[in-house]
N, C-alpha and C positions, 0 to 999 in steps of 0.2 A: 622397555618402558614405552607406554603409548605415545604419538604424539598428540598434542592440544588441539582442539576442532579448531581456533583460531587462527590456526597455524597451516592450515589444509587447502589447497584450493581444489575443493570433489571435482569442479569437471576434468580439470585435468589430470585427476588420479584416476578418474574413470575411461579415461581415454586410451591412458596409459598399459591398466590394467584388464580389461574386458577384450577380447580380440571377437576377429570375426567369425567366428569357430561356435560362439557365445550365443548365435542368432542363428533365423529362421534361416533366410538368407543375407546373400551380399546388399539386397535395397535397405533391407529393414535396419541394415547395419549402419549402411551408410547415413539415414534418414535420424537414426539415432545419433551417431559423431557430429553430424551436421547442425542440430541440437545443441549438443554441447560446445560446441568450436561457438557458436550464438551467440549461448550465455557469458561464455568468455569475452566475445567480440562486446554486448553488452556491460559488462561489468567492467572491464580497462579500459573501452575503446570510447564506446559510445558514453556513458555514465559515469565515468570514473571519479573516487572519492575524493583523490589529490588531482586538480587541474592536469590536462595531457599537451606537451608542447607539439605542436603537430610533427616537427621534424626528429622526434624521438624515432632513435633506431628502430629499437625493440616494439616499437606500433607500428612501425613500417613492415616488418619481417613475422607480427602476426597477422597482421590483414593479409600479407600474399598467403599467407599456412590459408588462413581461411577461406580465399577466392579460392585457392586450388580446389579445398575441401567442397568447395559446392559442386566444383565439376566431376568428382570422386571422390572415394574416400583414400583418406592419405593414411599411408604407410605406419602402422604403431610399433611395428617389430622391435626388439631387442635392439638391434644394431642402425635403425633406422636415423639417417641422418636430419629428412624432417622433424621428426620427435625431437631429436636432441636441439634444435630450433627452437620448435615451438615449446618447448618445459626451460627453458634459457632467457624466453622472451617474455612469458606469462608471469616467473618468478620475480624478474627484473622489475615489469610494469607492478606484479602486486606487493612488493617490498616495499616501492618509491615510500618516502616521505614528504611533508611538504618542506623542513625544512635539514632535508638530506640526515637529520640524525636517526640513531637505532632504533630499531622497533622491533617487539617480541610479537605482534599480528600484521597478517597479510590483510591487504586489501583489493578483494576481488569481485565483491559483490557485495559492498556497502554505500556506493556512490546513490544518490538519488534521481528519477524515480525507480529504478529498480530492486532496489532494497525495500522498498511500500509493497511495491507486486507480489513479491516473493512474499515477505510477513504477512499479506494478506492474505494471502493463497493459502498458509498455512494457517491462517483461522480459520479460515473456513471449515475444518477440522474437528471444529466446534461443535460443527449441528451433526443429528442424526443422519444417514442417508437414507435410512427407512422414512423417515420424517420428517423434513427439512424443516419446519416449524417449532424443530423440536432442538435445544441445547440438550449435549449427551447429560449424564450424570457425572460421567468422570472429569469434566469441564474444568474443573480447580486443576485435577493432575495434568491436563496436556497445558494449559497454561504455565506452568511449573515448569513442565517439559521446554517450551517453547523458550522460556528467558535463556538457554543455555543456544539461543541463536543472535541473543541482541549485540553481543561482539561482534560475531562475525557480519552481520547484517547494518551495524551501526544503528541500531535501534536504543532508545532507552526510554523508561518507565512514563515521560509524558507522550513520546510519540506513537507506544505500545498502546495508552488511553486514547489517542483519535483515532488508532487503526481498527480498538476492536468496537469504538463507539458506531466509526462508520460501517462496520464490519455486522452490527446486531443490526441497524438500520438497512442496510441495502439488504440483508437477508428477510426484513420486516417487507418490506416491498416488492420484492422479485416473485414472494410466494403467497400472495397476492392479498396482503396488508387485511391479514387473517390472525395470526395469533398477537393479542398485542402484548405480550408477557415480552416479544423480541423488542419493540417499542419502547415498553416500560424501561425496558433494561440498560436501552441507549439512553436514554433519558436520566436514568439513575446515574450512569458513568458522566455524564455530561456535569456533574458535579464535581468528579474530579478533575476533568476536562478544563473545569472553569480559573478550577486551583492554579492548576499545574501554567495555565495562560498567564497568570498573574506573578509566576515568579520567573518567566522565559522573556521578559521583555527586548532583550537584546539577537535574541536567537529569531534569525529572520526565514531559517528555510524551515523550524517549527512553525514560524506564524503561516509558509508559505501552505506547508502540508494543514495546518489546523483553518485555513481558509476556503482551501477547497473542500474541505469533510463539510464544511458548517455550513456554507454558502449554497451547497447543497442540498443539505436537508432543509437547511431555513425556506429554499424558494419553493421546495416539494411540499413545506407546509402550510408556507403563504398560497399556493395553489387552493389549496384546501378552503381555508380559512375566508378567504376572499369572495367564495361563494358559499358560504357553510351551508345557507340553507336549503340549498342543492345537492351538494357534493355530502353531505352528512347526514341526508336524508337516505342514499344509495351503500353509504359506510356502516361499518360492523357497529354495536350500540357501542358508545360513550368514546368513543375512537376520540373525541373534541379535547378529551379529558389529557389526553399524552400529546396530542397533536398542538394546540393553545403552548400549554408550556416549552412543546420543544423549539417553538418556533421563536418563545419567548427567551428561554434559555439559550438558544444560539444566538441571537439578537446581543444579547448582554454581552457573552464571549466576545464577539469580534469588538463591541465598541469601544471606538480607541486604535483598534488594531487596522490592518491593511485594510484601505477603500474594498467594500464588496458593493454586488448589486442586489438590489430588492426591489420587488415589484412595487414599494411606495415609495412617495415623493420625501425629500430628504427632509421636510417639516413635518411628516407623519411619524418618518423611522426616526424621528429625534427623541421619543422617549415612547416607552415602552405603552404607557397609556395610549399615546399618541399611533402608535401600532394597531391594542385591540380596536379602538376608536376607527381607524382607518379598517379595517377589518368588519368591524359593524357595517358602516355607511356603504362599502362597495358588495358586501352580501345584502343587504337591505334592497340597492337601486339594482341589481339584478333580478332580485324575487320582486320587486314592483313589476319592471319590465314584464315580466315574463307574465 
């Protein structure tokens, strides 16, 4: 019977199982273990899901596994006695519980922010590479695909909506705020976005991660907004159209929620009116100026 992905920690079965026989040569080999030993050092050491006591054995005896490993690569062999270390140390730190009872899932790389990195990386998956403006067709099936990682990654259905909200928007932008179907599309999700804010009220490293997506894009479209009649003269036609709302739409989200910053004064960003109004008056005395 197979075991359960939940159940797995890849680097270290990759480490385990791949020798250096596998590669080009010994650098390339090495440059890869050293990778992996990382993502490990990331996920228990640095990130880890359950608080780490610093005087924990098993952190102590994989940090040396891993300073070795940078000055070489360490021994994987069958009888190796680092190996049996290091897969002793890794299982101990990703079994921990926070309150010592039993668990049927490791935790190895669900801690935060590296569990965002990783999920995001893996949207990214999304777009064409012939295309990059382009979402594939198959888009519903790799999403699909992609829920059978929110165990392992401690992800769930509201922090999957800000990853791939922010995930359609920095793709909107990077490729150089050209197709706005990417736009529209953050925009759209930022509906569930809104939902999903409204029933996490207690959950503070959702508000933490759903602050930095938003506060984000909010200042990226106050930029905008603030000189429209400049900055929208040079923009693709009706860009105003997705850009106005999302800026409005994120505005909404957070209030309430943790202090962010915004390019207006906190009697302007007190209502939403009070926003485009602010937004009018400082693209106005610009285009005067000028």
């Amino acid at each position: 019977m197979g075991r359960r992905s939940e159940t797995i920690i890849l680097p270290l079965e990759l480490l385990r199982q791949l020798k250096p026989s596998e590669f080009n040569d010994a650098h390339e080999y090495h440059e890869w273990q050293r990778r992996h030993l990382r993502v490990l050092e990331l996920g228990l050491l640095t990130h880890p899901s359950i608080p780490l006591d610093r005087s924990n054995s098993s952190a102590q005896k994989l940090k040396e596994i891993i300073r070795a490993g940078e000055l070489k690569p360490i021994d994987t062999g069958k009888n190796s006695e680092i190996l049996r270390v290091l897969c002793n140390s890794v299982v101990t730190l990703a079994w921990r519980t926070s309150n010592g009872s039993p668990t049927d899932i490791c935790h190895w790389v669900d801690g935060f922010p590296i569990n965002l990195h990783l999920y995001i990386s893996l949207l990214q998956a999304c777009f064409d590479t012939k295309d990059e403006t382009m979402v594939i067709e198959e888009v519903d099936e790799i999403l699909e695909l992609m829920k059978k990682t929110w165990t392992t990654l401690g992800i769930n259905r509201s922090v999957h909506n800000v990853c791939f909200t922010w995930v359609l928007f920095q793709q909107f932008v990077i490729t150089g705020q050209i197709e706005q179907d990417l736009l529209g599309a953050a925009l759209t999700l930022l509906s569930e976005v809104a939902n999903d804010a409204k029933k996490a009220t207690d959950d503070s490293l959702y508000f933490k991660i759903l602050s930095s997506a938003l506060t984000s894009m909010q200042s990226w479209a106050e930029r905008w907004l603030l000189d429209y009649h400049e900055s929208f003269k040079k923009g693709p036609a009706g860009l105003i159209e997705n850009v106005l709302p999302l800026a409005l739409s994120a505005a909404k989200i957070l209030d309430g929620g943790p202090e962010v910053t915004s390019c207006l004064s906190e009697e302007q960003a007190d209502s939403l009116y009070g926003r485009v109004d602010a937004y009018i008056r400082s693209s106005a005395r610009n285009a005067f100026a000028k």
